[in-house]
TILUM-586221 format. One line per field, with one value per residue (C-alpha): residue number from 1; residue in three letters; x, y, z. Coordinates in nm, 2 decimals. Each point is the difference from the previous one (the first is absolute). Example, Ala and Ser with C-alpha at 12.3 -4.5 7.8 and 13.67 -1.06 7.14 Angstrom:
// TILUM-586221
resi: 1; 2
resn: ala; ser
px: 1.23; 0.14
py: -0.45; 0.34
pz: 0.78; -0.07
END
This chain:
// TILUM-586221
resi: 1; 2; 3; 4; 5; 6; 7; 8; 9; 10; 11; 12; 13; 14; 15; 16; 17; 18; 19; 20; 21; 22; 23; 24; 25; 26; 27; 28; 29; 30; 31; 32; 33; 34; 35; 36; 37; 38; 39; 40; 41; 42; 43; 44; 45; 46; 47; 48; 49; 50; 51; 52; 53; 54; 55; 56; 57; 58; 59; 60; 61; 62; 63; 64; 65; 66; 67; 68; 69; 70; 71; 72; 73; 74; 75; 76; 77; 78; 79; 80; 81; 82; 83; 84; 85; 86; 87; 88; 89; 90; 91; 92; 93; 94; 95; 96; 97; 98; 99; 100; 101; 102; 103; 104; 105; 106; 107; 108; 109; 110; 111; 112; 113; 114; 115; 116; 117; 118; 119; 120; 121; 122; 123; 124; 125; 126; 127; 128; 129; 130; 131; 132; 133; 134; 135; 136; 137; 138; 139; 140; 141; 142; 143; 144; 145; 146; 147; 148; 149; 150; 151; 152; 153; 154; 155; 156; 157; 158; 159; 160; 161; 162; 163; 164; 165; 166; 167; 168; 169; 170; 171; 172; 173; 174; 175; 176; 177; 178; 179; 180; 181; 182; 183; 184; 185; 186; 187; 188; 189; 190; 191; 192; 193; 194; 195; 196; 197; 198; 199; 200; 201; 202; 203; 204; 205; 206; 207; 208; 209; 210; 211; 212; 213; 214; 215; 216; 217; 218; 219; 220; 221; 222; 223; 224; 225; 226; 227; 228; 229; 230; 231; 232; 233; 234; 235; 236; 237; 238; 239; 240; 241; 242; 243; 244; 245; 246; 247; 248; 249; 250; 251; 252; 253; 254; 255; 256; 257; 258; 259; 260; 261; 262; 263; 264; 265; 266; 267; 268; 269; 270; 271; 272; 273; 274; 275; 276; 277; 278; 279; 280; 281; 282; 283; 284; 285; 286; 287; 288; 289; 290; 291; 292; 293; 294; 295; 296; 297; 298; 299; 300; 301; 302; 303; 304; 305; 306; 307; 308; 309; 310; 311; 312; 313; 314; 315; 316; 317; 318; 319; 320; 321; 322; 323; 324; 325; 326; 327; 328; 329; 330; 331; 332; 333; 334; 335; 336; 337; 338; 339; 340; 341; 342; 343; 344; 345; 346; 347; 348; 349; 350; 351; 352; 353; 354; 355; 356; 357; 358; 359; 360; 361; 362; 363; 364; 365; 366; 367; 368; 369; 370; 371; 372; 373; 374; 375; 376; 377; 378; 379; 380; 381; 382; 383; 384; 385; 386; 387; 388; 389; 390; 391; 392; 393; 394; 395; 396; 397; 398; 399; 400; 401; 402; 403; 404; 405; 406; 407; 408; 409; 410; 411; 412; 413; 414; 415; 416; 417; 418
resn: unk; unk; unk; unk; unk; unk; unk; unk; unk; unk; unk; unk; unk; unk; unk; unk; unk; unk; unk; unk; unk; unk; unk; unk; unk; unk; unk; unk; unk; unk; unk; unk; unk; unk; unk; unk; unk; unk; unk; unk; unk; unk; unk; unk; unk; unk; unk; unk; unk; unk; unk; unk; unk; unk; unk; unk; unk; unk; unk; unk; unk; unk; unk; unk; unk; unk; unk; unk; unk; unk; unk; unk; unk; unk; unk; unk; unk; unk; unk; unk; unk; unk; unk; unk; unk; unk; unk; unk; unk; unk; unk; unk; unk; unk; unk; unk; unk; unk; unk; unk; unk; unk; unk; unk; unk; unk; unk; unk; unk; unk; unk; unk; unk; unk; unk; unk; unk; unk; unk; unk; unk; unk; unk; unk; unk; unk; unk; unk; unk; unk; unk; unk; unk; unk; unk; unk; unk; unk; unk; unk; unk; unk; unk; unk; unk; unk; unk; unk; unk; unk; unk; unk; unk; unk; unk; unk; unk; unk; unk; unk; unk; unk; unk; unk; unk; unk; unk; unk; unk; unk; unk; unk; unk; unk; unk; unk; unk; unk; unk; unk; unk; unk; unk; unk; unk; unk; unk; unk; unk; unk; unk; unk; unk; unk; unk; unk; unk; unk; unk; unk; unk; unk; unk; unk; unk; unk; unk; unk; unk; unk; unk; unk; unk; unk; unk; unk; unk; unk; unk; unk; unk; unk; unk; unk; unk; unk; unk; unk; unk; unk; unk; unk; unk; unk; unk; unk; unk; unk; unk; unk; unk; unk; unk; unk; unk; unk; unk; unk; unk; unk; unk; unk; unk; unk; unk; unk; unk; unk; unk; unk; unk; unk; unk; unk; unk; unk; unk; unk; unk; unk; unk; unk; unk; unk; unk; unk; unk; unk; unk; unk; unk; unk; unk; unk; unk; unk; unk; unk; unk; unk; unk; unk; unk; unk; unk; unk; unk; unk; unk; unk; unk; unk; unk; unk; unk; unk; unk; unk; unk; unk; unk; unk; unk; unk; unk; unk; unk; unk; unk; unk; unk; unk; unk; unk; unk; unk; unk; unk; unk; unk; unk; unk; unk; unk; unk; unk; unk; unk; unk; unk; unk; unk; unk; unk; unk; unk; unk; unk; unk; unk; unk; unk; unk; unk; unk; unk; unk; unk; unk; unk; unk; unk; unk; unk; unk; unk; unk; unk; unk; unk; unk; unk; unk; unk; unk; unk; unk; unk; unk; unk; unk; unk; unk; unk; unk; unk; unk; unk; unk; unk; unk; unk; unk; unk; unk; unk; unk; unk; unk; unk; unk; unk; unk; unk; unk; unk; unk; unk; unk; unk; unk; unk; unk; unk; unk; unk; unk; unk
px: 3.46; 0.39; -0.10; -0.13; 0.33; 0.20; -0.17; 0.01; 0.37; 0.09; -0.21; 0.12; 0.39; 0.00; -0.17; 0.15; 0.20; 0.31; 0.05; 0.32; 0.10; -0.27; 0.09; 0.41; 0.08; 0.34; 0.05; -0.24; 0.22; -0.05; 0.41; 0.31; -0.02; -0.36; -0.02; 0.33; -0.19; -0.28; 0.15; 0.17; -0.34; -0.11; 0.31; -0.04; -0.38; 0.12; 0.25; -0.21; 0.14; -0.32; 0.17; 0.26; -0.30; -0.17; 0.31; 0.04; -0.39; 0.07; 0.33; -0.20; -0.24; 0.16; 0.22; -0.30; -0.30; -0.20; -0.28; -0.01; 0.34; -0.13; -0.30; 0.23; 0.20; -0.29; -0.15; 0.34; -0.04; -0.34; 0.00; 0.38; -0.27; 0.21; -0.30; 0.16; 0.22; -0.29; -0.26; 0.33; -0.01; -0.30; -0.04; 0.32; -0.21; -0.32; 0.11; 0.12; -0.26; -0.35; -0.20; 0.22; -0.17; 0.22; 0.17; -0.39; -0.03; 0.34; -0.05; -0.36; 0.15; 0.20; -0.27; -0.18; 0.32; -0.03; -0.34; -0.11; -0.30; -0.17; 0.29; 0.00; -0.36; 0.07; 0.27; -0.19; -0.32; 0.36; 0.11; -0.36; -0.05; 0.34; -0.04; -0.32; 0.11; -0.04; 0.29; -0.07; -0.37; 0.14; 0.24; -0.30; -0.21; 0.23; 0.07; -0.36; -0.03; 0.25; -0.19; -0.32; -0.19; -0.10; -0.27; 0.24; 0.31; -0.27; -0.09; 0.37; 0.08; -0.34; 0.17; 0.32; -0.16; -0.25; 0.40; 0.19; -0.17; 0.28; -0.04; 0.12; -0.20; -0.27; 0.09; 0.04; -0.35; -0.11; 0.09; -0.13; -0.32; 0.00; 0.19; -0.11; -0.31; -0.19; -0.09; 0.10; -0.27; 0.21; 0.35; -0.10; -0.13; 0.35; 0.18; -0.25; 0.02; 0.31; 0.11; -0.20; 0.00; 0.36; 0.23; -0.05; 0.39; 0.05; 0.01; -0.40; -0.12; 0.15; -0.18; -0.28; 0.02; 0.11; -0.36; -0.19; 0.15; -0.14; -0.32; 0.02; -0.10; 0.11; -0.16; 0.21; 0.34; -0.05; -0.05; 0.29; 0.20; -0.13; 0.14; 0.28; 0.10; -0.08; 0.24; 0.28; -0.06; 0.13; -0.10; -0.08; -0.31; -0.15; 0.02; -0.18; -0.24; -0.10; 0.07; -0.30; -0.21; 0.03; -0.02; -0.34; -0.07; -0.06; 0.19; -0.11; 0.13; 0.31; -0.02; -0.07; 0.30; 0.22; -0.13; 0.05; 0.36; 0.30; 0.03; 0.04; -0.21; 0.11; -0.25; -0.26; -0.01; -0.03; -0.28; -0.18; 0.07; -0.15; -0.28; -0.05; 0.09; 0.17; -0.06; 0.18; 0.24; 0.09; 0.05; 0.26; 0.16; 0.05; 0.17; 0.22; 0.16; 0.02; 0.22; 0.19; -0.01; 0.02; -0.14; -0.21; -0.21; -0.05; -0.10; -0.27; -0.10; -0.10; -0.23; -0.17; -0.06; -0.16; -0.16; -0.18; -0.11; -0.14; -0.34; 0.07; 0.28; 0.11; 0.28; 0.17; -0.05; 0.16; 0.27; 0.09; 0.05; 0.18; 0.20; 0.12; 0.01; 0.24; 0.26; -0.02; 0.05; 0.27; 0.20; -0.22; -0.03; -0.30; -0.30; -0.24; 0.06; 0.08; -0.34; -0.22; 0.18; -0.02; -0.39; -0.06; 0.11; -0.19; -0.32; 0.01; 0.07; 0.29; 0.32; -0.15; 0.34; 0.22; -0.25; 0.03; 0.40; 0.00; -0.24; 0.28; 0.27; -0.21; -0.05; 0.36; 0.05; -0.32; -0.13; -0.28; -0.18; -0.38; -0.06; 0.35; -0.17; -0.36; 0.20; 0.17; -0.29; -0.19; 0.23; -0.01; -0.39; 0.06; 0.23; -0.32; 0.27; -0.28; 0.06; 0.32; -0.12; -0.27; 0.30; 0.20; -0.30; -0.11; 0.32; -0.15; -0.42; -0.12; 0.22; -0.12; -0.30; 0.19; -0.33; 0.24; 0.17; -0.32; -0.14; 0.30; -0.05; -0.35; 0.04; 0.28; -0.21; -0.26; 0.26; 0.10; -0.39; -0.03
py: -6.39; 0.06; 0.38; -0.15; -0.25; 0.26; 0.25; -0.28; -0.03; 0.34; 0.01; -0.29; 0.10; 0.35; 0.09; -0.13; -0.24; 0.15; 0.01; -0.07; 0.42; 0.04; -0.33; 0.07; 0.26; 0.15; -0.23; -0.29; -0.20; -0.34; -0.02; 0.20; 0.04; 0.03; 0.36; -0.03; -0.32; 0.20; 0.29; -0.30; -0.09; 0.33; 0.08; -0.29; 0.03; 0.36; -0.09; -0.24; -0.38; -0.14; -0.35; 0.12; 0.22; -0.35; -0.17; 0.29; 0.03; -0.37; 0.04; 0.29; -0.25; -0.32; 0.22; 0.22; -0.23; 0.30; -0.13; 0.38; -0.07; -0.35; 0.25; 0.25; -0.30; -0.16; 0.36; 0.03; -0.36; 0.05; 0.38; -0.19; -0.28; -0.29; -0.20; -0.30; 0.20; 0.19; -0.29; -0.13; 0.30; 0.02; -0.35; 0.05; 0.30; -0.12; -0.26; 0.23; 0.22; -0.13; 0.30; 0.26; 0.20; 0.12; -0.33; -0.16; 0.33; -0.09; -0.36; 0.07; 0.24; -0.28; -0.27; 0.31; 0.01; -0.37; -0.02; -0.22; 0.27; -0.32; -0.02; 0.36; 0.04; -0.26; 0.27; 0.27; -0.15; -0.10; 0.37; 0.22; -0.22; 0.18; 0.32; 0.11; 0.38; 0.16; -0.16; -0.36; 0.05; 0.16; -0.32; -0.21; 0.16; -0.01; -0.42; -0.06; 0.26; -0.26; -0.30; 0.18; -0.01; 0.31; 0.08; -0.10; 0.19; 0.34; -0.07; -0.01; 0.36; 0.14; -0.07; 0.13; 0.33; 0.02; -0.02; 0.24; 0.19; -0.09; 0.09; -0.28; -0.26; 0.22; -0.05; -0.35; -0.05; 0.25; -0.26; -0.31; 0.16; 0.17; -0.27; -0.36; 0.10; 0.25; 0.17; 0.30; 0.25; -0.10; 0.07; 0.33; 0.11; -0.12; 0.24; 0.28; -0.01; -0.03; 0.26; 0.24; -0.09; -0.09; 0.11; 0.05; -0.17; -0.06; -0.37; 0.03; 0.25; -0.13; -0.30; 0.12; 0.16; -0.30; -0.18; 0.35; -0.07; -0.34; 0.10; 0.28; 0.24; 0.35; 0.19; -0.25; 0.07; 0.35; 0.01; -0.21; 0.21; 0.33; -0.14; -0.12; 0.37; 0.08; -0.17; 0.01; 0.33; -0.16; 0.16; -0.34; -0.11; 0.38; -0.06; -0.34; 0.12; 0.29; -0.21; -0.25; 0.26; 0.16; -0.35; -0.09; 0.39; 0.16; 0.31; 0.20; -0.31; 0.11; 0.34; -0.05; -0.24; 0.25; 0.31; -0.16; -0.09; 0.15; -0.29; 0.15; 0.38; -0.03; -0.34; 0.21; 0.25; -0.24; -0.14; 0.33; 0.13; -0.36; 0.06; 0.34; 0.18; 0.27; 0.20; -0.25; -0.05; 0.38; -0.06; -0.27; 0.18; 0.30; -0.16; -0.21; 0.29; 0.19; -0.30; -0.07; 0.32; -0.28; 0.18; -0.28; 0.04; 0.36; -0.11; -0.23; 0.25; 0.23; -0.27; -0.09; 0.39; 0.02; -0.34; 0.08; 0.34; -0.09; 0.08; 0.35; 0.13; 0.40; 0.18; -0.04; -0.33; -0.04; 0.22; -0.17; -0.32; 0.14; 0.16; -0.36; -0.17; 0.27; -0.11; -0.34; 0.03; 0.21; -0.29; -0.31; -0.10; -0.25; -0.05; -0.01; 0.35; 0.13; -0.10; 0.07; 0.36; 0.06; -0.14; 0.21; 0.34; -0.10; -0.10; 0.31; 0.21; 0.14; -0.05; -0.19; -0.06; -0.01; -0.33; -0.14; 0.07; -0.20; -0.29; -0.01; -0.07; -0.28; -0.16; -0.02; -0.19; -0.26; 0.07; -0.21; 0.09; 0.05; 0.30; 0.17; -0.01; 0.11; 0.29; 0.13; -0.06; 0.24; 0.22; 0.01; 0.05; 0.31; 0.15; -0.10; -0.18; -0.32; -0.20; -0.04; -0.08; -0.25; -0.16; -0.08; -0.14; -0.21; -0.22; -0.17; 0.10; -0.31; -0.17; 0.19; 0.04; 0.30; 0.19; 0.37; -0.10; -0.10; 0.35; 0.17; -0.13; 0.07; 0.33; -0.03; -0.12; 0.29; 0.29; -0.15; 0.01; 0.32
pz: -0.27; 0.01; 0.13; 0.35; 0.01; -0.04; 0.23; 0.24; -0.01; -0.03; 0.39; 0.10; -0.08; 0.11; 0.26; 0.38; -0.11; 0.12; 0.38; 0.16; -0.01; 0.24; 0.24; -0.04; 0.31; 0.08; 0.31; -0.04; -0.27; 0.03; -0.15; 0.03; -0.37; -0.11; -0.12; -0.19; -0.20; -0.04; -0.16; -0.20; -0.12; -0.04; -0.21; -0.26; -0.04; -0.11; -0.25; -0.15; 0.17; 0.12; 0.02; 0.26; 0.16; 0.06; 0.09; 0.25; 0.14; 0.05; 0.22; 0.20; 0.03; 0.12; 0.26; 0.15; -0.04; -0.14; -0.24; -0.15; -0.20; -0.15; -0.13; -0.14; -0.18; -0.12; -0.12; -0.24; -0.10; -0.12; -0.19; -0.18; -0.13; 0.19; 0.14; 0.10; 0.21; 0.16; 0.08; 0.17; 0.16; 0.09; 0.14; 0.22; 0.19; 0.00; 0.21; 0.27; -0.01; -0.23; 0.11; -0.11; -0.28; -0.19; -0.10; -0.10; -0.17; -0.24; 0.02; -0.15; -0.31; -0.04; -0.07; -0.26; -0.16; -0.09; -0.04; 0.32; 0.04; 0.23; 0.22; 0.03; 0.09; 0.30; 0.16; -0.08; 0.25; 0.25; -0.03; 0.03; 0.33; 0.11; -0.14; -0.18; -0.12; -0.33; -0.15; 0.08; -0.11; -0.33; -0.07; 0.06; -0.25; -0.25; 0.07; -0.02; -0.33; -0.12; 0.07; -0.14; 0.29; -0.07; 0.27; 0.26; -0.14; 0.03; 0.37; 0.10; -0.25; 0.15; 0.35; -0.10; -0.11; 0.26; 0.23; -0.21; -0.29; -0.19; -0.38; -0.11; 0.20; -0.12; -0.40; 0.10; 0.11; -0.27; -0.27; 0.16; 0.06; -0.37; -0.22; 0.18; 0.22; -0.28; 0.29; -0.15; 0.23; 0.32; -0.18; -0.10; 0.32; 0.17; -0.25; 0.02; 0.39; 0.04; -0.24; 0.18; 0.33; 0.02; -0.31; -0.36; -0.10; -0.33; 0.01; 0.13; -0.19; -0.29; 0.07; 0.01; -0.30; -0.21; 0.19; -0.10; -0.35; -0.04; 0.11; -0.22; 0.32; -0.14; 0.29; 0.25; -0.23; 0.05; 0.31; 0.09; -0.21; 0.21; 0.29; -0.12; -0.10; 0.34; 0.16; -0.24; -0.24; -0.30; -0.31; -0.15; 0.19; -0.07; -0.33; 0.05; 0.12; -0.25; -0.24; 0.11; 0.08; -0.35; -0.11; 0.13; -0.09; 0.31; -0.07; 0.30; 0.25; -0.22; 0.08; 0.39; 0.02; -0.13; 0.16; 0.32; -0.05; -0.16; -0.27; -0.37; -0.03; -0.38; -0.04; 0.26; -0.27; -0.31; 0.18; 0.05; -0.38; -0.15; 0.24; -0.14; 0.35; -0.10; 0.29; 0.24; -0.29; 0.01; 0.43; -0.10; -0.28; 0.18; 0.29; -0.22; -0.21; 0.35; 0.18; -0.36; -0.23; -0.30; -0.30; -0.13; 0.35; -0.12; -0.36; 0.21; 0.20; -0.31; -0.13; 0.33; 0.07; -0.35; 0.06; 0.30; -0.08; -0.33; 0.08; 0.15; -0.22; 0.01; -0.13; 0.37; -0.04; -0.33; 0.07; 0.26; -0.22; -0.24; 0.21; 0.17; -0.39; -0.11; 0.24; -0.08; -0.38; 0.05; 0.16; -0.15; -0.33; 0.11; -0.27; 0.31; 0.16; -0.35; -0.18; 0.34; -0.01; -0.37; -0.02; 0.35; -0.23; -0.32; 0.15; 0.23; -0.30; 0.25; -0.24; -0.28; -0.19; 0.25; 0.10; -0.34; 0.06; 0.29; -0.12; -0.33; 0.30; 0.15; -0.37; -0.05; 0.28; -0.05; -0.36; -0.05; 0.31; -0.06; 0.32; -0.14; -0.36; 0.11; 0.23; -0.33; -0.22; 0.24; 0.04; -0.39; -0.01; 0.29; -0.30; -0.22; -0.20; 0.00; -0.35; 0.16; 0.34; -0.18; -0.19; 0.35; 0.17; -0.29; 0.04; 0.30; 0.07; -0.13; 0.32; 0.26; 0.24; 0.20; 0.02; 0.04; -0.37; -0.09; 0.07; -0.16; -0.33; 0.01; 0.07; -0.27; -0.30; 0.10; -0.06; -0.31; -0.11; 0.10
END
């Protein structure tokens, strides 16, 4: 309730109260002295001495008979809390000019402020006679939001919107129709229209997203999110939305999304490796170590060239691998490339000890891996060396279901038979 008080005030106090620049004209003084009290005013609202600012509003006042100082007065009065001082004010003006709207306009923030909501509703009919805008239609709906006449405080929001398309009149009406009406339909069609048809701000769109939340709408997060990147190209709501997508497991949504913007290649290509897409994984690799030379893209780009030519597999091929692994374990000591490299030349029967010499360099660095144990286990078996290779694979075969170390100590147990 307080949020449409205070939004009420906050349009009430700040917008048009202040006049008498406009009215004041080099020439048309109504005293000899008016401009120098003015800048008097002026001076001590500046510095902070609102009570001489009145005092000095009400000497501009009483010598030029201009109603627009006794506003400005009674605008300091009320944002320095003295309300006594301002319904004085207020009264002193009204009864030179009762129409004037700005003065109902403070004199009705004043009767929020003390909670006579009723009275307030009374000025508010008064001051919509005089001037029905966007403004005075907003104040309205927040009075009768107050008095929780709810259906009445939405027909005066709906006008204001219908006026201005304000965003805040909008979030306004979005919560009476969502939080007091449960007409929840008609608040998310507000949202999505004007989100689309207007702007996507963040204070809508976000809106819309808590409402999508509630309702546990992925599809209307995401696409929320979509446009909010749109407009603003922050990497955050890109990585909402892949993360939903991945999260309701629609990986090539994933995959679309971030073809079709520049948001993340790296998390493009994780998405294509766990999908087994090693050919567009190769594409993204390639380009990555192009733009960055970083070594570890190279090392990548080894195992996705192997990866995705598994099938059709020459000695060009292969070369052409082991040509891209050698430069990365000259410069990385990382298990991965080490053991892919080392288990590429054992299985291969290209440099069978040289593999098992690599594969040792990985198992220093992560000794109880199972794939760097079955790598060195084969290599042993290639070296037909397989009472020790049995020995290294019966550590851990009755944990595993890897079908390939499954295979290799098959093949194990049959040489030592033979």
């Amino acid at each position: 309730m307080s949020r449409y008080l205070l939004s009420a005030i906050i349009i009430i106090l700040f917008t048009g109260c202040m006049h008498f620049n406009q009215n004041v004209q080099i020439g048309k003084k109504s005293f000899e002295q008016e401009d120098f009290y003015i800048m008097k005013a002026l001076e001590h609202q500046h510095m902070g001495e609102y009570d001489q600012a009145i005092e000095t509003y009400n000497t501009l006042y009483e010598k030029s008979s201009k109603t627009n100082y006794l506003i400005e007065a009674a605008k300091i009065s009320f944002l320095t809390n003295n309300n006594a001082k301002t319904s004085l004010l207020i009264q002193k003006a009204l009864e030179v000019e009762p129409t004037n709207s700005d003065l109902l306009r403070i004199k009705i923030a004043l009767l929020m402020k003390e909670n006579k909501v009723i009275e307030a509703s009374k000025d508010i009919e008064k001051l919509l006679q005089i001037e029905k805008n966007s403004r005075n239609l907003t104040i309205a709906g927040a009075i009768f939001f107050q008095l929780k006449s709810y259906e009445l405080s939405l027909k005066y929001f709906q006008s204001a919107y219908k006026e201005s398309l304000d965003e805040n009149v909008l979030l306004n009406m979005v919560d009476v129709l969502y939080s007091y009406l449960d007409r929840k339909d008609e608040a998310v069609a507000y949202l999505e229209t004007h989100t689309r048809m207007q702007t996507c701000s963040r204070k809508a769109c976000l809106k819309l997203v808590e409402i999508y939340g509630r309702e546990q709408n992925i599809d209307g997060i995401i696409s929320v999110y979509k446009r909010m990147y749109a407009r603003f190209n922050e990497d955050e709501f890109a990585k909402k939305v892949v993360e939903l997508l991945l999260y309701k497991k629609d990986k090539q949504g994933a995959i679309d999304f971030l073809s079709s913007t520049s948001y993340d290649q790296r998390m493009l290509l994780d998405i294509y490796v766990s999908s087994s897409d090693f050919d567009n994984a190769y594409k993204i690799a390639s380009q990555l170590y192009e733009d960055g030379q970083d070594i570890n893209d190279l090392g990548r780009l080894a195992i996705y060239e192997y990866e995705k030519n598994k099938n059709k597999l020459n000695k060009k091929i292969l070369n052409s691998v082991a040509k891209k692994f050698e430069k990365v374990v000259q410069v990385l000591e990382e298990p991965l490339y080490l053991n892919y490299y080392g288990y590429l030349l054992i299985d291969h029967d290209i440099n069978i000890q040289k593999g098992i010499d690599l594969v040792q360099r990985a198992l220093k660095k992560e000794p109880n891996s199972i794939f760097y144990l079955d790598s060195l286990a084969w290599g042993l078996y290639k070296q037909r060396k397989c009472f020790e290779a049995k020995e290294i694979l019966d550590r851990f075969i009755d944990t595993t279901q890897e079908e390939e170390v499954l295979m290799h100590y098959k093949k194990i147990k049959e040489c030592l038979q033979q």
